[in-house]
C-alpha positions in Angstrom: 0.0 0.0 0.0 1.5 3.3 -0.9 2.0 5.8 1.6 0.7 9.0 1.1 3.8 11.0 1.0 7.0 10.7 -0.8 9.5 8.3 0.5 12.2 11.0 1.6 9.5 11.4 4.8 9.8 7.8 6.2 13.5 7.5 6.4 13.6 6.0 10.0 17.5 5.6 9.4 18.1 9.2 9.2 17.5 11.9 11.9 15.7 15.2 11.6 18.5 18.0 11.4 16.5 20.0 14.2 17.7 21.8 17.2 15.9 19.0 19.3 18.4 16.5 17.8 21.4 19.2 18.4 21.2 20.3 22.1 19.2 16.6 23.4 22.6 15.1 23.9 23.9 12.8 26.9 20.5 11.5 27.0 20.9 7.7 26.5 17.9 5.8 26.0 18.3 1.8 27.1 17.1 0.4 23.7 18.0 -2.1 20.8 16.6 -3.4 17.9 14.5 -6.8 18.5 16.7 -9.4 17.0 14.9 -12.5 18.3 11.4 -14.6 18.4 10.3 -13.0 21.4 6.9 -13.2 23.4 5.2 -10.5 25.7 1.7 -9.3 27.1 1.4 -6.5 25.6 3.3 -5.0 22.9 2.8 -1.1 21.5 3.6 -0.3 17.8 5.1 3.2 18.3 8.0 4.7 20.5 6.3 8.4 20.9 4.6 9.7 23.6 1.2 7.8 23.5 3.4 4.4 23.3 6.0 5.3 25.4 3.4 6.8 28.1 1.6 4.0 27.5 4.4 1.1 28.6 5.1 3.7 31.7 1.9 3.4 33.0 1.4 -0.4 32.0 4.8 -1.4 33.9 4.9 1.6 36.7 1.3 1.0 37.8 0.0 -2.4 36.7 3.5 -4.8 36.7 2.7 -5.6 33.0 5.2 -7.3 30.7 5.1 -4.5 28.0 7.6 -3.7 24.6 7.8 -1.2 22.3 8.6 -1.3 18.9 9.8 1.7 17.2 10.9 2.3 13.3 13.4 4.8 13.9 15.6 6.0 17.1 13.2 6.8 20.1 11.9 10.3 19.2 12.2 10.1 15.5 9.0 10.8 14.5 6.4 14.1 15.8 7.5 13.1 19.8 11.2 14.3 19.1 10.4 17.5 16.4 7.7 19.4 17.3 7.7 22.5 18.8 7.6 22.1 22.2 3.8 23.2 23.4 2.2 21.6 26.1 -1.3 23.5 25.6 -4.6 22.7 26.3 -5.8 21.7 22.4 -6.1 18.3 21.1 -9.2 19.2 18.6 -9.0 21.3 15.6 -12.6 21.8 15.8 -13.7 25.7 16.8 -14.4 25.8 20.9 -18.0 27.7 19.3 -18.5 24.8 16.9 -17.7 21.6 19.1 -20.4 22.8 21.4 -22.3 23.2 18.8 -21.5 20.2 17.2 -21.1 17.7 20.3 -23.1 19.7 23.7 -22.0 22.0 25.9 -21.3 19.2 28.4 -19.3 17.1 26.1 -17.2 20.1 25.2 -16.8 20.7 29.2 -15.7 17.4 29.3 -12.9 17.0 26.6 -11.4 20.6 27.7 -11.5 19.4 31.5 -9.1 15.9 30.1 -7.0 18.6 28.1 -6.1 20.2 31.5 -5.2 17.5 33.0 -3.5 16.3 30.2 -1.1 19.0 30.7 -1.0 18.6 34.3 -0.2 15.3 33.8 3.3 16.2 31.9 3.9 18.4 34.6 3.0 15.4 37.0 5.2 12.8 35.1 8.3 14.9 34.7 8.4 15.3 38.6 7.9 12.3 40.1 10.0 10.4 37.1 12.7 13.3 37.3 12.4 13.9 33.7 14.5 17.2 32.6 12.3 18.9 30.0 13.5 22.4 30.0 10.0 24.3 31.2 9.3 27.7 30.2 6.8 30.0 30.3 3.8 29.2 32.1 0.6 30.2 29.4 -0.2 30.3 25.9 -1.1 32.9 23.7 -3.3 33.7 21.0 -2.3 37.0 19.0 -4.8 38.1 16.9 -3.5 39.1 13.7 -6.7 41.1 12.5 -9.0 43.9 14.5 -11.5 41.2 13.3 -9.6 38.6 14.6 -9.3 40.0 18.0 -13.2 40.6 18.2 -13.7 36.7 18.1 -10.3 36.4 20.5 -12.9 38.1 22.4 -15.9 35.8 21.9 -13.4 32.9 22.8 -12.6 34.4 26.1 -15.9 34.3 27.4 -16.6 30.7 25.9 -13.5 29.6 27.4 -14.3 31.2 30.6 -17.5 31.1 31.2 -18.9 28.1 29.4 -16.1 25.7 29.4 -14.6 26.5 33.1 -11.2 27.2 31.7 -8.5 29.9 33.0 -8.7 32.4 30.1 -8.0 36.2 30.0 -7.9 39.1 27.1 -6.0 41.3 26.7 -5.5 44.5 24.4 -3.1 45.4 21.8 -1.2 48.3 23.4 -1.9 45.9 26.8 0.0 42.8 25.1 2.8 45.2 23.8 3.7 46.2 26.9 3.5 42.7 28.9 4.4 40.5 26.0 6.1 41.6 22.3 5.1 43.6 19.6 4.4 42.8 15.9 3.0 43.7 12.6 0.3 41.5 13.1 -0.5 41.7 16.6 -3.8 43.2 17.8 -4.7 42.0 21.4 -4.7 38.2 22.7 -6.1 35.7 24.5 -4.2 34.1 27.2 -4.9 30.7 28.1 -3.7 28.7 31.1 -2.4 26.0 31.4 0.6 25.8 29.0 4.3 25.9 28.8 6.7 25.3 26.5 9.3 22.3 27.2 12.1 20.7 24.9 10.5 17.9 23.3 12.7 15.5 22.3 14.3 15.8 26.0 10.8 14.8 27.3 10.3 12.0 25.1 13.7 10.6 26.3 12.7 11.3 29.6 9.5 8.7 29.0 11.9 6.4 27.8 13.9 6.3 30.2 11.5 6.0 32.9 9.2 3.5 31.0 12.5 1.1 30.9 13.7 1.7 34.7 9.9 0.6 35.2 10.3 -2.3 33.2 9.3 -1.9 30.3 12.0 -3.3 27.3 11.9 -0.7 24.1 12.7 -2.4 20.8 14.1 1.3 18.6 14.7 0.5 14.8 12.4 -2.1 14.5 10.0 -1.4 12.3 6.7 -3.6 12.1 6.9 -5.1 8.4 3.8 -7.5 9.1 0.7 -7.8 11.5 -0.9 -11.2 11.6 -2.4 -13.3 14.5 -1.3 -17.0 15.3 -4.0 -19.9 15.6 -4.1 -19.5 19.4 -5.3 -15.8 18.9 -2.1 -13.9 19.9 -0.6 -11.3 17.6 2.6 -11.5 15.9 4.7 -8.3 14.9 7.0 -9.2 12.1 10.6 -6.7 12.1 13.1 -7.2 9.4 15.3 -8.5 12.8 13.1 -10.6 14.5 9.1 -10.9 15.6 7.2 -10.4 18.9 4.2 -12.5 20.1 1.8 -10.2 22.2 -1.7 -11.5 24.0 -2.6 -7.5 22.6 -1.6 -5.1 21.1 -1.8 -0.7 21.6 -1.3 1.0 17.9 0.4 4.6 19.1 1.9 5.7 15.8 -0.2 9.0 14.8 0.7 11.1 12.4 3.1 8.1 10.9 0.7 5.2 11.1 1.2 2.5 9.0 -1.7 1.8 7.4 -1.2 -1.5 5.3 -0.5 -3.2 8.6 -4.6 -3.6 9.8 -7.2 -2.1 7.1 -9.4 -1.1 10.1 -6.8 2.0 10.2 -6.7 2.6 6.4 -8.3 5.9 5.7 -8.9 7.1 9.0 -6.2 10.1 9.0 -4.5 12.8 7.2 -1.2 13.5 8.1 0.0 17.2 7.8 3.7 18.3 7.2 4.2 21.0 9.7 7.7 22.9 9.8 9.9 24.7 11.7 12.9 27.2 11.8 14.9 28.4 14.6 17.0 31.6 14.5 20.5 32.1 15.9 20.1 33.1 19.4 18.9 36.9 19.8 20.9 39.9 20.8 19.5 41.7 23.6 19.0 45.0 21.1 17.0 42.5 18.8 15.0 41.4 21.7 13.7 45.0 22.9 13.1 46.3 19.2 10.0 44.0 18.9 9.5 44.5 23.2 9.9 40.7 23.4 9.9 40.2 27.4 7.4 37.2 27.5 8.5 33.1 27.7 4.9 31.8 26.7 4.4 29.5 23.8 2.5 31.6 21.1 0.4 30.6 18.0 -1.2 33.3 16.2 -5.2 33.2 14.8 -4.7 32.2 11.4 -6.3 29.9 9.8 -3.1 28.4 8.8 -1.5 29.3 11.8 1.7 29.8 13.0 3.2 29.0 16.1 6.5 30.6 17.8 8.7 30.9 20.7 11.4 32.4 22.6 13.7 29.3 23.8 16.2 29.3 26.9 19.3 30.1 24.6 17.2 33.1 23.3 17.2 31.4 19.8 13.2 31.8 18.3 11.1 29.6 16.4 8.9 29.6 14.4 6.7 26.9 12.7 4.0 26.8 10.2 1.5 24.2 8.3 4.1 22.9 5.3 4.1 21.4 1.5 2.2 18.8 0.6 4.4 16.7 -1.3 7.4 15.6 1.2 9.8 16.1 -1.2 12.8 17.7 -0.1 12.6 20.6 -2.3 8.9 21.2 -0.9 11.0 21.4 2.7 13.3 23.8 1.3 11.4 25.9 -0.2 8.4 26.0 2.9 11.6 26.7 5.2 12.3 29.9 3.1 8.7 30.7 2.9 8.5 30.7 7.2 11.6 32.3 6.9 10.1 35.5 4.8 6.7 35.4 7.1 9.2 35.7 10.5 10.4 38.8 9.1 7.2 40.2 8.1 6.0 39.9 11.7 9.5 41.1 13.2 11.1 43.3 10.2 14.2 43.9 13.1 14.9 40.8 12.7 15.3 40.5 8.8 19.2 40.2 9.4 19.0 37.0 11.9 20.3 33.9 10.4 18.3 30.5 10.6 20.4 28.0 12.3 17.9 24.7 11.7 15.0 23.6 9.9 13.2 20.8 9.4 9.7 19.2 9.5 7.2 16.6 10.5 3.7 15.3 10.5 0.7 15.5 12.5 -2.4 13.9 12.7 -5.7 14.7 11.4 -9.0 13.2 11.8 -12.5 13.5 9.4 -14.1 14.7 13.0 -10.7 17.3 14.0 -11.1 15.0 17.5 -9.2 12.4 18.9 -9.8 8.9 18.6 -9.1 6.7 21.3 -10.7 2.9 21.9 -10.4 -0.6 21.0 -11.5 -2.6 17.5 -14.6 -3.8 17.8 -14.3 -7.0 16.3 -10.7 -7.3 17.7 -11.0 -6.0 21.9 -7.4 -6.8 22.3 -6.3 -4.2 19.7 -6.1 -0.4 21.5 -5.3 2.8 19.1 -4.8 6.3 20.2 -4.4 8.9 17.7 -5.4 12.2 16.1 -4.1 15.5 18.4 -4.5 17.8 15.6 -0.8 19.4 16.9 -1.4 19.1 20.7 0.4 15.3 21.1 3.0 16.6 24.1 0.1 16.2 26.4 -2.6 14.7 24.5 -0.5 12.3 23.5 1.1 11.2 27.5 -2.7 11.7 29.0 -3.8 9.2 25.8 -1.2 6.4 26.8 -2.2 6.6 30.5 -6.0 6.1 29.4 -4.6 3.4 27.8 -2.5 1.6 29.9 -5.6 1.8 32.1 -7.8 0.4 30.5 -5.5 -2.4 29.2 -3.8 -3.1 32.9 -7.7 -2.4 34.8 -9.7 -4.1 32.0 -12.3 -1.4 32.9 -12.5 1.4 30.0 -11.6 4.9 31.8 -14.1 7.6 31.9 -13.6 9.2 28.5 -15.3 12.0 27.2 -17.3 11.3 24.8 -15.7 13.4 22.4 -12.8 10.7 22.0 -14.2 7.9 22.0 -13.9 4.9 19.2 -12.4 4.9 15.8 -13.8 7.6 14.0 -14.9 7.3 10.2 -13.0 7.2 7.5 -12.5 9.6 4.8 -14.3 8.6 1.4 -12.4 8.3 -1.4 -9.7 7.9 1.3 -6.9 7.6 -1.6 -7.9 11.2 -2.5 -6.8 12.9 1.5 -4.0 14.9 -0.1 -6.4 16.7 -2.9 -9.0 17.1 0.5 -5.8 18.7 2.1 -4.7 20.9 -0.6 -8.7 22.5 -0.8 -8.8 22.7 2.6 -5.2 24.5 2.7 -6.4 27.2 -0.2 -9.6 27.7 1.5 -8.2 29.0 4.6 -5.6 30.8 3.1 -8.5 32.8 1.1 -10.1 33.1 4.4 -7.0 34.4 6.4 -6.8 37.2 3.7 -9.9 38.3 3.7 -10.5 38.6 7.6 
């Protein structure tokens, strides 16, 4: 089955030339490739956060005989190249239109796991003493219209009032004077909780506290078949060995392999997002945009864009990308978030880009999360679908998960994530769906 991208995007042997990948260093993650005919309760296809919050919770809390199998190194895929924002998100579904769409109390509900999905990070990289570089403690929402701002404003009192979430707004000449400045900034919304953390640190971090937990991660071993055995079990087939599991938790997102079960063909579109970061800023560079703030920042785009200051005073900056995943597509969407940077920040215009690269994340046809079990197969689990939010969406996914699997109870999920989700028709056609919806909202963002 081909994969819906070009080739140069699944090239588990090769590492994304991100700052992630630069400044993670001396973190050493106990894992080798499976090389052997080996058996074990449970095994998880996917070495990211959902999978490896998944075997954390399974060994930690329930003494469960767990692997995980992983194509690449640990963190090759979204969990090590993101941008680092542990926000309160997970749909891409308007706040106004999910309760519109779903009920007020179902939208209460999903926001209320979407805290503590954050809190849960927090929660994990405590007690586990994971070293994930916090900083800032909100996120915001820069309006990059008058219009904008005006529904900014709308949001705020859903937010607050309706959905029980910390929220507040705040002005233009406000936000310029607690925050930055820009060409496109006209008041905000400020959301709590949220921070920004080093991503690929944290995934390490998982890792490594999954395996002193007990858990045994399999990294470059990429599942090349999926079948089950007479007795019932399932068998994972790498080019170096196979694993026999009693069941099995998919936790591969925006990467899934789809020609390993049909019942996840069609269910996702994966989106190339990309990123730059600067050479660290001068001071002078700094105060010519009044940049005083740490908080993560995304701005109210359709296609947004999402940015932040990091501890070695570099910036980045990320956007929605090509939709090819050829590398000239890369190159040429790195130059393109390059130019919009120095739109915003026209001080900046003379500040080198030190890295670039990209990745995928995961779309679904109902812009929700899906989280469950196959119906006609209970011992296969899935989590997937963050729409961009996986640092915590992803860890609070893998702890529903490894509850459920180590309780056999299903946790209280909102109903909101629950089961498979539909597929997309003419599910060969998701990229042509993707491009529309991409020119659509880039008509939209420059008419409002």
């Amino acid at each position: 089955m081909k994969r819906l991208y070009d080739d140069n995007l699944y090239r588990f042997d090769i590492p994304q030339p991100s700052y992630w990948e630069a400044t993670a260093s001396g973190i050493d993650v106990p894992a080798t490739p499976l090389q052997a005919a080996e058996s074990c309760d449970v095994a998880i296809i996917g070495g990211g956060y959902t999978g490896l919050s998944a075997a954390l919770h399974l060994a930690r809390d329930y003494s469960i005989d767990v692997r995980v199998l992983e194509a690449g190194h640990i963190g090759w895929g979204a969990s090590g190249r993101n941008g680092g924002f542990c926000c309160v998100g997970g749909s891409g579904v308007h706040r106004k239109d999910l309760i519109k769409l779903r009920g007020e109390g179902n939208a209460r509900d999903f926001y209320r796991s979407q805290v503590d999905a954050v809190e849960l990070v927090r929660q994990l990289a405590n007690d586990e003493g994971i070293e994930y570089q916090a900083f800032g403690e909100a996120e915001l929402e820069v309006a990059h219209t008058p219009r904008a701002f005006e529904r900014l404003q709308e949001d705020h009192e859903i937010l607050s009032k309706t959905l029980g979430l910390q929220s507040e707004i705040v002005s233009a000449g406000e936000f310029r004077e607690r925050f930055f400045d820009s060409t496109e900034q006209f008041g905000a919304l400020v959301q709590r909780p949220g921070f920004g953390l080093h991503p690929l640190r944290y995934c390490r971090g998982l890792a490594n506290a999954a395996t002193r937990r007990g858990a045994v991660l399999h990294d470059r071993s990429e599942v090349l078949e999926w079948s089950k055995t007479d007795a019932g079990a399932h068998r994972l087939l790498t080019s170096g060995g196979s694993m026999t599991a009693r069941r099995v938790l998919f936790a591969t997102n925006g990467f899934m392999p789809e020609r390993l079960n049909p019942e996840f063909y069609g269910r996702t579109i994966p989106v190339i997002s990309a990123i730059i970061v600067t050479r660290p800023l001068t001071d002078d560079e700094k105060n010519a945009h009044y940049w005083r703030t740490e908080h993560p920042a995304i701005n109210s785009r359709n296609i947004l864009n999402y940015f932040r200051l990091l501890p070695d005073n570099r910036f980045l900056f990320g956007g929605r990308g090509h939709s090819t995943g050829h590398a000239s597509g890369e190159r040429q969407m790195a130059a393109e978030l390059a130019a919009t940077l120095r739109r915003f920040w026209p001080a900046w215009s003379g500040v080198e880009i030190d890295f670039s690269w990209h990745g995928l994340i995961c779309y679904t046809r109902t812009l929700t999360p899906c989280i469950g079990h196959l119906d006609d197969d209970p011992s296969v689990y899935f989590g997937f679908g963050y729409h961009g939010n996986g640092v915590s969406a992803g860890t609070w996914t893998g702890k529903q998960l490894a509850d459920w699997v180590g309780s056999g109870q299903p946790p209280a999920l909102p109903e909101i994530v629950k089961g498979l989700g539909q597929k997309f028709p003419l599910a060969s056609m998701r990229l042509r769906y993707l491009q529309l919806g991409l020119a659509l909202s880039g008509w939209l963002d420059r008419r409002a």
